[in-house]
MARLO-199402 format. One line per 5 residues: number of its first residue (from 1); their letters; for each residue x, y, z of C-alpha. Coordinates in steps of 0.25 Angstrom, whole numbers, plus 5000, padded with zeros to 4 digits. Layout:
NUM) A) X Y Z ~ ...
***
This chain:
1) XXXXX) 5767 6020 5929 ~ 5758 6032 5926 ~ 5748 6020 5921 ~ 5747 6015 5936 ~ 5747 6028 5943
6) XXXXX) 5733 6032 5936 ~ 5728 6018 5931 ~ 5730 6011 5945 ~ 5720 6021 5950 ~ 5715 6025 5940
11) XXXXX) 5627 6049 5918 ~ 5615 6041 5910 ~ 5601 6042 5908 ~ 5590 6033 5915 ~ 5577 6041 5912
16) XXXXX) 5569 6028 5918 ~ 5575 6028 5929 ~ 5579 6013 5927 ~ 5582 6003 5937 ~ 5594 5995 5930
21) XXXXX) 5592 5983 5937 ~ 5578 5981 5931 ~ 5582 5984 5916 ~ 5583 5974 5906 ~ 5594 5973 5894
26) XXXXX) 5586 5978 5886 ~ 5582 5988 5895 ~ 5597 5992 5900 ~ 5600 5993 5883 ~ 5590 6004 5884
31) XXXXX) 5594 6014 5896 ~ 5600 6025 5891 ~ 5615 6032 5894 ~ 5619 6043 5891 ~ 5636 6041 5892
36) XXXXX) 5636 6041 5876 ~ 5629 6053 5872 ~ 5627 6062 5887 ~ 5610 6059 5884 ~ 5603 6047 5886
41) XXXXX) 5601 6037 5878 ~ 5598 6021 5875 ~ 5611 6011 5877 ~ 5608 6004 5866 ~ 5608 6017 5855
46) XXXXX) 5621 6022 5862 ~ 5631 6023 5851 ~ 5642 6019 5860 ~ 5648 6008 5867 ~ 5642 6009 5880
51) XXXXX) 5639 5999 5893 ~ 5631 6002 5904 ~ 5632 5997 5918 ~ 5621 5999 5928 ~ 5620 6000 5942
56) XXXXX) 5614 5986 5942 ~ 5625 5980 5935 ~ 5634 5986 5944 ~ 5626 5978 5957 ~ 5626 5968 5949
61) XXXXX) 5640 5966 5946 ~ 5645 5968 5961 ~ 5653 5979 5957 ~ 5659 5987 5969 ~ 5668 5999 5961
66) XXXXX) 5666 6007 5947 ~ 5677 5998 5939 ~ 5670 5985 5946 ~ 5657 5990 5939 ~ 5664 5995 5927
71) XXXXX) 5670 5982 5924 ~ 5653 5978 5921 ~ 5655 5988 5907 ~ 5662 5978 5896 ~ 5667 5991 5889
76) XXXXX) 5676 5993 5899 ~ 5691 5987 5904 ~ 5691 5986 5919 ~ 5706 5983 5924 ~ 5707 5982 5939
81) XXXXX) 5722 5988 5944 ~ 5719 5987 5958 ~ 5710 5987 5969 ~ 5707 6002 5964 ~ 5713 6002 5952
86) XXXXX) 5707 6000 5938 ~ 5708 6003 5923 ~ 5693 6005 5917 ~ 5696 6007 5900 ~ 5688 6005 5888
91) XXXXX) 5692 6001 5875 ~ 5707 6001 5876 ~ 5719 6010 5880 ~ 5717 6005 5895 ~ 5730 6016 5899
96) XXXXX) 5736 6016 5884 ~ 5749 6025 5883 ~ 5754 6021 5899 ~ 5741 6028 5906 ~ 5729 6023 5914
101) XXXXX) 5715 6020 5907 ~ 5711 6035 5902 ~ 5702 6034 5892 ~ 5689 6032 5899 ~ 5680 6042 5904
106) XXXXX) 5672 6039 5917 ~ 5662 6048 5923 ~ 5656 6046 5937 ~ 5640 6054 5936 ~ 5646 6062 5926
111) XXXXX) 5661 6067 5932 ~ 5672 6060 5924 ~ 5682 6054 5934 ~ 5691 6055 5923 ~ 5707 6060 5930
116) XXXXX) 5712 6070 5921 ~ 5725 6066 5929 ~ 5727 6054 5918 ~ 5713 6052 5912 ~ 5709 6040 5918
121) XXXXX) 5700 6038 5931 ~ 5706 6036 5945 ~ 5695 6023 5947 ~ 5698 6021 5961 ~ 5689 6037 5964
126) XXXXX) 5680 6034 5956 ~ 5669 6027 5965 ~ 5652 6027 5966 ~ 5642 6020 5974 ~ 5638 6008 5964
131) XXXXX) 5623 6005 5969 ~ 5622 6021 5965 ~ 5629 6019 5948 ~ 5617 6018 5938 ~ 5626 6015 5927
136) XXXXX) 5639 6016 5919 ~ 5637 6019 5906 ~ 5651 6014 5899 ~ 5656 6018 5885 ~ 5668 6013 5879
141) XXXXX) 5672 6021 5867 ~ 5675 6036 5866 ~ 5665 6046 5873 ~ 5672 6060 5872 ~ 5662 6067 5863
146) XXXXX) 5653 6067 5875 ~ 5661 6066 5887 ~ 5675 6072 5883 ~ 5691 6067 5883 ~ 5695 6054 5890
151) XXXXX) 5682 6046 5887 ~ 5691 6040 5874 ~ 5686 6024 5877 ~ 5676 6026 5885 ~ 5666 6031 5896
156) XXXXX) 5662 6028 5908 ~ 5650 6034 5915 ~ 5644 6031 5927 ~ 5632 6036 5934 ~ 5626 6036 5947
161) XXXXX) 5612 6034 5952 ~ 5603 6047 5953 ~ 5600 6050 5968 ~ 5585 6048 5964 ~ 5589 6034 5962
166) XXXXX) 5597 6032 5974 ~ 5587 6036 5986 ~ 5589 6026 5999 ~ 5602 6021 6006 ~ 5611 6012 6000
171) XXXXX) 5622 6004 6008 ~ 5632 5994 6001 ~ 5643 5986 6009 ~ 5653 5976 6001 ~ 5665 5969 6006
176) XXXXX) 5672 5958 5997 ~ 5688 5952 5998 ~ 5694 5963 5994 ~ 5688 5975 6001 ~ 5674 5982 6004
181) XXXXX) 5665 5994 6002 ~ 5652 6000 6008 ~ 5644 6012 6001 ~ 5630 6017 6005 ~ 5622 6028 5999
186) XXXXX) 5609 6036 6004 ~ 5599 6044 5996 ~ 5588 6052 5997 ~ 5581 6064 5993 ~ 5580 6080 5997
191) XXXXX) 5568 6087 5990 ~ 5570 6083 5975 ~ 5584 6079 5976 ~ 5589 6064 5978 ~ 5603 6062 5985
196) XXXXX) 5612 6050 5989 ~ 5625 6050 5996 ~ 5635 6038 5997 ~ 5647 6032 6003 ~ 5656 6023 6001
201) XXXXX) 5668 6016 6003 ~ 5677 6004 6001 ~ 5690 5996 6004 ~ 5698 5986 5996 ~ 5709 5978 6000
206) XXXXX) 5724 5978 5992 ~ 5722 5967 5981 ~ 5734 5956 5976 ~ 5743 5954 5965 ~ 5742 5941 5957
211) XXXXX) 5755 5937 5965 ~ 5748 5941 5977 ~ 5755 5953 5981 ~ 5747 5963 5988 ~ 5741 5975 5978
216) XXXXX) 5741 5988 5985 ~ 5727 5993 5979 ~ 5718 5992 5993 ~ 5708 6003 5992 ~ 5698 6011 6001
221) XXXXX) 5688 6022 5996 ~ 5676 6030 6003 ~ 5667 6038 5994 ~ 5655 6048 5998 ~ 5644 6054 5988
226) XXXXX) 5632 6062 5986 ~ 5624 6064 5974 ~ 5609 6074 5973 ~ 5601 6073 5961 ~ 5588 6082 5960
231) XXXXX) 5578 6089 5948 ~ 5574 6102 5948 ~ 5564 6104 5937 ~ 5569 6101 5923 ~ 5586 6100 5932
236) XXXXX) 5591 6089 5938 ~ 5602 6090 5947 ~ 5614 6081 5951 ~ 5625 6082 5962 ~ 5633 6071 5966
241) XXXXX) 5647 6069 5972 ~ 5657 6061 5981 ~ 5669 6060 5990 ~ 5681 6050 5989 ~ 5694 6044 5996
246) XXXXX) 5701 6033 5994 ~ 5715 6025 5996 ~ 5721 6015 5987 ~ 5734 6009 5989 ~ 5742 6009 5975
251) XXXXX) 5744 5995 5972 ~ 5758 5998 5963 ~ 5770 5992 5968 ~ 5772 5998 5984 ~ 5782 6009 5978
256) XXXXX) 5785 6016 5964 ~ 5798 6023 5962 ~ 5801 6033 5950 ~ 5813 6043 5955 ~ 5821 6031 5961
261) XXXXX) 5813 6033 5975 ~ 5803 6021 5978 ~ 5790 6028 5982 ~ 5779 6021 5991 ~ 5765 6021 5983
266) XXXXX) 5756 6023 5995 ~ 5742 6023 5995 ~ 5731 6031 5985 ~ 5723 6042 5991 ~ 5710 6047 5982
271) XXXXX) 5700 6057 5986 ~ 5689 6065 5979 ~ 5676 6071 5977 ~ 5669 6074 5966 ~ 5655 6083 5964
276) XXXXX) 5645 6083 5952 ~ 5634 6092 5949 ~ 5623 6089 5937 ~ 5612 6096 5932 ~ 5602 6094 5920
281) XXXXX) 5588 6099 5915 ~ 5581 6094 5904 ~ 5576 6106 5895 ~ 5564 6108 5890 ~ 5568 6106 5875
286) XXXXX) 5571 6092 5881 ~ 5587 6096 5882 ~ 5595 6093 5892 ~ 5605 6102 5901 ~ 5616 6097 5909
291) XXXXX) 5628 6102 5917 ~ 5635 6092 5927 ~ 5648 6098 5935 ~ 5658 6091 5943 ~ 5670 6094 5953
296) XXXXX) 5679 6081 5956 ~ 5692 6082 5966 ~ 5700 6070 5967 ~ 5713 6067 5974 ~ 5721 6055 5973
301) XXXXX) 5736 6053 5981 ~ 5744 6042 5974 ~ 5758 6041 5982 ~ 5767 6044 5979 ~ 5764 6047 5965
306) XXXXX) 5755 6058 5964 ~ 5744 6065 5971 ~ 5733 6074 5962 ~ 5721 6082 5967 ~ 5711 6085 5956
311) XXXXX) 5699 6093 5954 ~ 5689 6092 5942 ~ 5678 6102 5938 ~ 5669 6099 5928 ~ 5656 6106 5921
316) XXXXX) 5649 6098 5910 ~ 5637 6103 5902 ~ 5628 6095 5893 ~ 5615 6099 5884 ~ 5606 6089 5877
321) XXXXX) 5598 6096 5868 ~ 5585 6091 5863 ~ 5583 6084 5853 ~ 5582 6090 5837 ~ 5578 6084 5828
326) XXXXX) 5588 6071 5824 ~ 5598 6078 5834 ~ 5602 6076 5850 ~ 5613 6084 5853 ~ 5619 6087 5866
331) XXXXX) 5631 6095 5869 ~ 5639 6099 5881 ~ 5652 6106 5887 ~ 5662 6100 5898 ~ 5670 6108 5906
336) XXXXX) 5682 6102 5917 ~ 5693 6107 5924 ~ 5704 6100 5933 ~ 5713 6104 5943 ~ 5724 6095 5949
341) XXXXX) 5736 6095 5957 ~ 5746 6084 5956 ~ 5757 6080 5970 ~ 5768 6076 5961 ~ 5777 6065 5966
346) XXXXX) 5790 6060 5962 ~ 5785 6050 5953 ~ 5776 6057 5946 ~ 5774 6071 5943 ~ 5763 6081 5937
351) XXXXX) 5767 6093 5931 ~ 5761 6104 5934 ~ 5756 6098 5948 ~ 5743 6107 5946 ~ 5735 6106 5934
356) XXXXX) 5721 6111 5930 ~ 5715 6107 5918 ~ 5702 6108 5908 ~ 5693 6100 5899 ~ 5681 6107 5891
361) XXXXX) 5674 6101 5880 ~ 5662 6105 5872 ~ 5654 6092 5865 ~ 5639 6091 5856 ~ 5635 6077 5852
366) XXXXX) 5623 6075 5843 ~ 5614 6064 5841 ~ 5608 6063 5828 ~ 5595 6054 5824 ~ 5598 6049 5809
371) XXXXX) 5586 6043 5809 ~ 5579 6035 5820 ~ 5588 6024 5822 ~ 5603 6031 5817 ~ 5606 6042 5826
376) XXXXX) 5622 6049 5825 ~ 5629 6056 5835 ~ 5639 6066 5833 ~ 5648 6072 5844 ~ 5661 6079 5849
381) XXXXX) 5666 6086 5860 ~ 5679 6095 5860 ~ 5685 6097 5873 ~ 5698 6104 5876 ~ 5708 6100 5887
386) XXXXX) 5721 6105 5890 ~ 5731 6098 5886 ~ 5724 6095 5871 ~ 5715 6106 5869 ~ 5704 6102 5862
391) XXXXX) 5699 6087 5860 ~ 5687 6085 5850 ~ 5678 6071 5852 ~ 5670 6068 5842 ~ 5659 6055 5839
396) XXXXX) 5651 6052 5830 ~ 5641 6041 5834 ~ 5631 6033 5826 ~ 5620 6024 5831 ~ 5610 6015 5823
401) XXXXX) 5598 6009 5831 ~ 5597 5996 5821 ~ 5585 5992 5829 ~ 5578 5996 5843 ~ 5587 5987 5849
406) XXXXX) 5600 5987 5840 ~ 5610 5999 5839 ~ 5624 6000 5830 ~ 5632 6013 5834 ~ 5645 6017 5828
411) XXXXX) 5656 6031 5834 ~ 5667 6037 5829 ~ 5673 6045 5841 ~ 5686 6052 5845 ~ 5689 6055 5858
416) XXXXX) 5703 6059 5867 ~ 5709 6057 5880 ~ 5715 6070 5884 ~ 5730 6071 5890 ~ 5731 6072 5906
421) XXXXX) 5739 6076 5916 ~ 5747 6062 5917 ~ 5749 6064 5902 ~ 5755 6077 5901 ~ 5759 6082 5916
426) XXXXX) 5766 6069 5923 ~ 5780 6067 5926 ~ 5787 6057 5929 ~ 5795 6056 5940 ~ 5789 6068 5946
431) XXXXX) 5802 6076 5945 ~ 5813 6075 5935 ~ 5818 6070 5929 ~ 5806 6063 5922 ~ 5803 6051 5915
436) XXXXX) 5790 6055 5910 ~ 5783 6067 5908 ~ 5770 6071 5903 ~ 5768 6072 5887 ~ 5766 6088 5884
441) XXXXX) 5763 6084 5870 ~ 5752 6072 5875 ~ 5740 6073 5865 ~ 5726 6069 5868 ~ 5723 6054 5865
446) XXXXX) 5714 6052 5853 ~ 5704 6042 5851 ~ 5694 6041 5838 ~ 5686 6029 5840 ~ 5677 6020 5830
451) XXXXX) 5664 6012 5837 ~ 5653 6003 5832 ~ 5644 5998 5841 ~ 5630 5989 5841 ~ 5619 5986 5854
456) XXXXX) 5608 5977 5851 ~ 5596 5971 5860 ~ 5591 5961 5850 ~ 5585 5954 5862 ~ 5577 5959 5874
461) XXXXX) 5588 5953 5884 ~ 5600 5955 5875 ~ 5607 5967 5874 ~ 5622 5968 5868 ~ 5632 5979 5862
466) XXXXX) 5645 5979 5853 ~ 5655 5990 5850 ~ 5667 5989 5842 ~ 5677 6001 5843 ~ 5689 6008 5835
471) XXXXX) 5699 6016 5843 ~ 5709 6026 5836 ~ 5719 6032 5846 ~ 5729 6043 5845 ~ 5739 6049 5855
476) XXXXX) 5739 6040 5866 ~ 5747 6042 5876 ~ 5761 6038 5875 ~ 5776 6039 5883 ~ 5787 6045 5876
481) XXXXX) 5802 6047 5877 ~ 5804 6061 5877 ~ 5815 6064 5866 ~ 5827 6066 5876 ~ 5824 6050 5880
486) XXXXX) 5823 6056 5896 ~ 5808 6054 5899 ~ 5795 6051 5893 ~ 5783 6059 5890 ~ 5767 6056 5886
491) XXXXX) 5765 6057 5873 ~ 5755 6053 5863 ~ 5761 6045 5852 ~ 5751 6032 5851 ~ 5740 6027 5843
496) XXXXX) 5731 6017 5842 ~ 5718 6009 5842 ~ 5708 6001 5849 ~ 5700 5993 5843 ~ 5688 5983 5850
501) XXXXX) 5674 5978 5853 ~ 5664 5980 5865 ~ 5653 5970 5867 ~ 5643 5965 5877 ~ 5629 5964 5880
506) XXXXX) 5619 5958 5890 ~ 5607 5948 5889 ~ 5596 5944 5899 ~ 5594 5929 5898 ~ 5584 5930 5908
511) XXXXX) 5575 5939 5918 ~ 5588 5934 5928 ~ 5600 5931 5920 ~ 5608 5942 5913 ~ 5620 5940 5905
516) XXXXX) 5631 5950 5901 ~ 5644 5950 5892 ~ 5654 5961 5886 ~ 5667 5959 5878 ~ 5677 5970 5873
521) XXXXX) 5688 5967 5863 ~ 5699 5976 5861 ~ 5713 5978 5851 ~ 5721 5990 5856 ~ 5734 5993 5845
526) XXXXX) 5743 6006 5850 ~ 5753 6011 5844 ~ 5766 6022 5845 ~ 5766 6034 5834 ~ 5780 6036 5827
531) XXXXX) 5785 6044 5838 ~ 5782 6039 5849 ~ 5793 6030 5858 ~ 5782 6024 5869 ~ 5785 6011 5866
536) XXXXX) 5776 6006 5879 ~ 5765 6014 5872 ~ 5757 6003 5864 ~ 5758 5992 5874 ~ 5749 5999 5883
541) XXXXX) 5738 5995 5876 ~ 5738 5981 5882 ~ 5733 5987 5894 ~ 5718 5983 5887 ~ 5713 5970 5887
546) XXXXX) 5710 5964 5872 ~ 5695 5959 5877 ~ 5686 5957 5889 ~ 5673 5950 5892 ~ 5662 5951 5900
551) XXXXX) 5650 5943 5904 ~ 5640 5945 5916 ~ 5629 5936 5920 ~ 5619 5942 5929 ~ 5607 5931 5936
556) XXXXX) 5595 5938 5945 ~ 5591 5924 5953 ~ 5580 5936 5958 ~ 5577 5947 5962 ~ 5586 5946 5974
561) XXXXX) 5597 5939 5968 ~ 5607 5940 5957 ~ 5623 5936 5954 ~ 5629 5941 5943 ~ 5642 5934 5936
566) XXXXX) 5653 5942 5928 ~ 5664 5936 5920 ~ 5675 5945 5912 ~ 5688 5943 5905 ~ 5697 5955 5902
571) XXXXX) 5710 5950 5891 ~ 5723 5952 5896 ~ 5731 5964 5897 ~ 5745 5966 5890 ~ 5750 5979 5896
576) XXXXX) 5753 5975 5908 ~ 5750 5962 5907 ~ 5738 5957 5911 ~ 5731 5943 5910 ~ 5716 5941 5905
581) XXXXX) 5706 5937 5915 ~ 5693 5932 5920 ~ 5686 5940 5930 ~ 5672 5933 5935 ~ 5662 5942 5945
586) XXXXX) 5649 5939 5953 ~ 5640 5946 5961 ~ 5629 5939 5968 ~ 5617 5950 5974 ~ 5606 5946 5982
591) XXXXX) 5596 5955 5986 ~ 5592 5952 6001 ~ 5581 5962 6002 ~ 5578 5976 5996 ~ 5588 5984 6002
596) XXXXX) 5599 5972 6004 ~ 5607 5966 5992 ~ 5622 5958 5995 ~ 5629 5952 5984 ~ 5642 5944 5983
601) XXXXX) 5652 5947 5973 ~ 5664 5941 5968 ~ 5675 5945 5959 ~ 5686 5940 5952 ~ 5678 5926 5956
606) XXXXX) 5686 5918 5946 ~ 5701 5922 5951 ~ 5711 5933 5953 ~ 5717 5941 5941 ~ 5722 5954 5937
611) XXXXX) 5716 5966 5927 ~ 5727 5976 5927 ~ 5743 5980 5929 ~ 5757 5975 5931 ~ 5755 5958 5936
616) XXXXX) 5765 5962 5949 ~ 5755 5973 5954 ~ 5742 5969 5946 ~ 5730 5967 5957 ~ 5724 5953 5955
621) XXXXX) 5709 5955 5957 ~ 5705 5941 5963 ~ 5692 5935 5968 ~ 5684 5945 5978 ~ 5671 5942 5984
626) XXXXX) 5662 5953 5989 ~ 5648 5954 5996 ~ 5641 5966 5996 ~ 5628 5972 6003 ~ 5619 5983 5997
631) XXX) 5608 5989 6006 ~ 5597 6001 6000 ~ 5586 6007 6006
***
């Protein structure tokens, strides 16, 4: 149950300036991130699993939310539970130990939308004009050295266009079977600065179970935001920041009962806004300074469950330092707090109703040059939180540039998820006597990983990249009987591993026609420790498909016209049951002038099916076709 009360609803370096849309592969293999080591460098000598999704994908593909573009990165599980709900995971334990997906770390221009509620990420406030995303740099594998507890399978960071690169007006109105959206955008410039602001909303209507009984999840959602970027000298400065609501109906049976009192579920209410501030200056010793702050309120009323206000302030600071001799070093410190305030409910309950709480962390990761074509990277980061104390994450990465266009990489990592609020405060009911109450005793989840990784680009259009990994994990989350037999509690009495491969890669058959494919294979094996009496425990790693495959043709009939075709197949789910299935997408864009662009897009176009959740209240996603216009200026 505390599974479906979160899981339902649950910045990189372009120094040329690039357009994406005119890169070749070969070209796209050579633009830099900066996600793996906080400084720029080339995708192909990243010594991490990485996928990159551009804004031109993204138009490409036809996507119209974050998960739709997201499901584009092969590296990731996309699980659709509703119109607003999704489970988003990376290699494995996909809500292990009876929780929501919370080992992923997403950042939206540099603020983690991370809930320290239950450490996942609420997906349905998580929203961005897409014609504005300049990329999402995926990494599946650990990334805590450098951006701290929680990123234990993987990261995700996506970034924004620069207001230089956003002048003009932008207008986009979409409407397809199942609901519609308008957004629009308008820059220009004051002196040196560059600014846009947006708006944006949309609606979507209730979807269908397989039986066809009616799914409550219809949801409606406006957002507005600014963002201001400008240089000064050797500074450059950025401020950005937006506004939210939205309303989702709760698409769990019409009612939930816990104390013996059937309690209507009405309808979800989300709101927010979020500022960020960022400054840099390049120094004269060719160093880099940076300091980003951000303040983020949220609000979310989930009758009659629980209503939580929270407020987030965060400092980050970041120094580069020039390089010397075989060494590249940058270090950094991060600094958060948190305050929230639960209304408790009779179903759930937690205690204290106010909390505040803090995360510091101090981290220094090196780049050493071996020789010209061997560099190794040494890290860790030790951050304190308050329910563990300290955490240490270290890697240790190894990369070997075979030729110009070849690399092999291997990492040896250890990364942790820290407890949360749900771990250690809730209380169910919410007043005695209780069935379960939070573990006082939880311990931080532990993950020491193993990775081996290659990239080649043995031809001009061919580009492809292959990962196998090796996870060890310790003190996942379990539910125990308390000793009296009157109630359980969270503890931290299971072990395992996770074992599995990530492929994909893209070649250009021709100036028009580009082809695409990406498969991942995965054996999760769970166990209880002596002690522990969670017999439900294990089974919850069947919530992980066992393989999924990808494959994505894109055709340019010219320079005004272009359809792209996307086929994929995710294995069955075991817990709770849930079939294997074909998903094919098109999009078909037509350019009618220089500022006019409509496209058609379908989904789903080869039947209905289901991605996540219990068969009687599982939405089945079926066929959707859509038309959309885009007007800039």
């Amino acid at each position: 149950m505390l599974a479906a009360a979160f899981a339902q609803h649950a910045h990189a370096a372009d120094p040329q300036g690039a357009d994406f849309a005119d890169l070749s592969i070969e070209e796209l293999a050579n633009i830099q991130v900066t996600s793996v080591s906080k400084r720029p460098e080339r995708l192909l000598d990243a010594p991490a699993s990485v996928f990159v999704i551009t804004g031109e994908d993204i138009r490409r593909a036809g996507a119209r939310s974050l998960p739709d573009a997201l499901r584009l990165a092969p590296n990731l599980h996309i699980g659709q539970l509703s119109g607003s709900g999704y489970s988003i995971s990376a290699r494995g334990l996909n809500g292990s130990g009876n929780s929501a997906p919370n080992k992923l770390l997403v950042m939206i221009d540099g603020r983690s939308v991370y809930a320290p509620l239950f450490s996942g990420v609420f997906w349905d406030q998580q929203d961005v004009v897409l014609e504005d995303v300049e990329r999402i740099e995926v990494i599946s594998g650990p990334g805590g050295t450098m951006w701290g507890v929680n990123a234990v399978n993987g990261v995700i960071n996506i970034t924004t266009r620069s207001a230089h690169a956003t002048q003009g007006s932008l207008a986009v109105v979409s409407n397809a079977t199942d609901g519609g959206g308008l957004a629009f955008r308008q820059g220009g410039r004051a002196g040196e600065a560059s600014w846009r602001v947006y708006g944006k909303a949309f609606t979507l209507a209730h979807g269908e179970t397989a039986a066809g009984g009616r799914v409550n999840d219809a949801w409606n959602q406006a957002q507005v935001g600014f963002r201001a970027d400008w240089e000064r000298g050797d500074d450059v400065f950025s401020l950005n920041g937006n506004a939210y609501r939205g309303e989702l109906e709760q698409p769990e049976p019409g009612a939930i009962s816990v104390t013996g009192t059937a309690l209507r579920l009405g309808d979800i209410d989300t709101h927010g806004a979020n500022l960020t501030g960022r400054w840099e200056r390049v120094l004269a010793d060719g160093g880099r300074l940076s300091v980003q702050a951000y303040l983020d309120h949220t609000r979310r009323q989930v009758p009659p469950t629980f209503t939580e206000s929270l407020n987030i302030a965060d400092l980050q600071f970041q120094h580069s330092l020039p390089a010397w001799g075989a060494h590249s070093l940058v270090w950094g410190a991060n600094y958060r707090h948190s305050w929230d305030q639960v209304t408790n409910s009779e179903i759930i309950a937690f205690l204290p109703p106010k909390d505040q709480q803090t995360w510091a962390s101090l981290f220094a990761q090196d780049e050493i040059a071996l020789r010209p074509d061997l560099s190794l990277t040494l890290g860790a980061r030790i951050e304190r939180n308050d329910y563990t104390g300290n955490e240490l994450l270290p890697t240790a990465r190894l990369s070997w540039r075979l030729t110009p266009r070849h690399a092999l990489w291997t990492a040896l990592s250890r990364t942790v998820r820290a407890p949360t609020r749900l771990d250690v405060d809730a209380f169910i009911p919410g007043r005695p006597p209780y069935l379960l109450r939070g573990g006082q005793q939880v311990r931080a989840e532990v993950a020491k990983v193993f990775e081996l990784g290659y990239r080649g680009q043995p031809l001009a259009g061919l580009s492809y990249s292959a990962t196998i990994f090796h996870n060890e994990y310790d003190h996942l989350r379990t539910q125990e009987i308390d000793p009296t037999r009157t109630f359980l509690t969270f503890g931290s009495l299971m072990e395992g591993d996770a074992t599995g491969i990530e492929m994909w890669g893209s070649y250009q058959l021709s100036e028009a026609w580009r082809m695409s494919a990406g498969y991942t294979a995965l054996r999760e094996r769970l166990r209880l420790k002596p002690a522990s009496n969670d017999a439900a425990g294990p089974g919850n790693a069947g919530k992980d498909p066992d393989h999924t495959l990808q494959l994505r043709s894109h055709y340019s009939f010219d320079d005004q016209r272009d359809l792209e075709v996307g086929l994929r197949k995710v294995g069955a789910l075991e817990n709770p049951a849930v079939p294997s299935y074909w998903a094919l997408d098109a999009r078909f864009g037509w350019r009618l002038n220089r500022h006019l662009e409509l496209s058609l897009v379908g989904r789903n176009l080869n039947g209905s099916h289901g991605e996540y959740g219990p068969m009687a209240t599982r939405a089945e996603l079926g066929r959707e076709v859509g038309v959309k216009l885009v007007w800039q200026h």
